[in-house]
N, C-alpha and C positions, 0 to 999 in steps of 0.2 A: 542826415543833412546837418548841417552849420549853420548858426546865424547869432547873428552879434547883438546884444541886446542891454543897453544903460552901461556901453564901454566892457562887457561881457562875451566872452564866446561860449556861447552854448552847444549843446551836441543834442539832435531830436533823431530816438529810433526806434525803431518797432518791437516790441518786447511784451511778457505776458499780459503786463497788466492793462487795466481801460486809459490810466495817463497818471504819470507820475513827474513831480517838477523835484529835482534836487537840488537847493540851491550851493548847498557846499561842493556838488562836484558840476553846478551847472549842465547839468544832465537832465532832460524829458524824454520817459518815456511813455509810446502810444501803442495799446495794442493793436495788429494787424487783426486784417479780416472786417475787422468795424464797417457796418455800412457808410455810403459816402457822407451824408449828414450825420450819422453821428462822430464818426472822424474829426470832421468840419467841427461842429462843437468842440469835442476833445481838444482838439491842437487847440482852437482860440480859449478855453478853459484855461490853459497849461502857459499857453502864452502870455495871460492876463497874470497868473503868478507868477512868470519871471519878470513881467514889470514892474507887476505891485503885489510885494510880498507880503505887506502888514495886512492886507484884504482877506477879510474871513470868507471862506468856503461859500456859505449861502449868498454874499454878493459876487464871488465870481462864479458863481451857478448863473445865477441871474443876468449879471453881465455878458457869459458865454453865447447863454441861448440865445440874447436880443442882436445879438450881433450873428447868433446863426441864422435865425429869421431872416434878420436883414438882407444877409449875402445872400441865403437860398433863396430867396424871393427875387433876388438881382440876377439869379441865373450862375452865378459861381456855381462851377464843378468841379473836382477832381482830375488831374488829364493824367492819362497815363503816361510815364517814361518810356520811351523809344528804346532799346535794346540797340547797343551801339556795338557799329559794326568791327570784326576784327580786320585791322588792319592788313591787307593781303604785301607779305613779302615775294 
């Protein structure tokens, strides 16, 4: 996935690790498999450091979680991608 962040294009994809942010190649990545909330943390984890990079580890830990609370408690879920169809010639 793409997505643009403080005039940035970032790149987010699934890869060994639990979440890595790069900011020299603008690159995160998330390992697959993660169940849906811990996902949900990870990406807002990883997210919260391509906004704010000067933030030390224990407050975007912190930050992550309250905002995974939040969303999990509001019913945010994961929806799967639809497998799209081949175009019939």
């Amino acid at each position: 996935m793409r997505v643009k962040v403080n005039g940035k294009q970032w790149t987010v994809t699934d890869e060994a690790v639990a979440g890595l942010c790069d900011h020299e190649g603008n690159h995160v990545s998330i390992a697959p498999g993660q169940e849906p909330r811990e996902r949900l943390d990870t990406l807002l984890h990883e997210g919260i450091h391509m906004c704010r990079p000067e933030l030390g580890e224990d407050n975007v830990a912190r930050m992550a979680k309250v905002l995974t609370t939040l969303l999990w408690k509001d019913g945010w879920r994961r929806r799967r991608r639809r497998r799209r169809r081949k175009a019939r010639t």
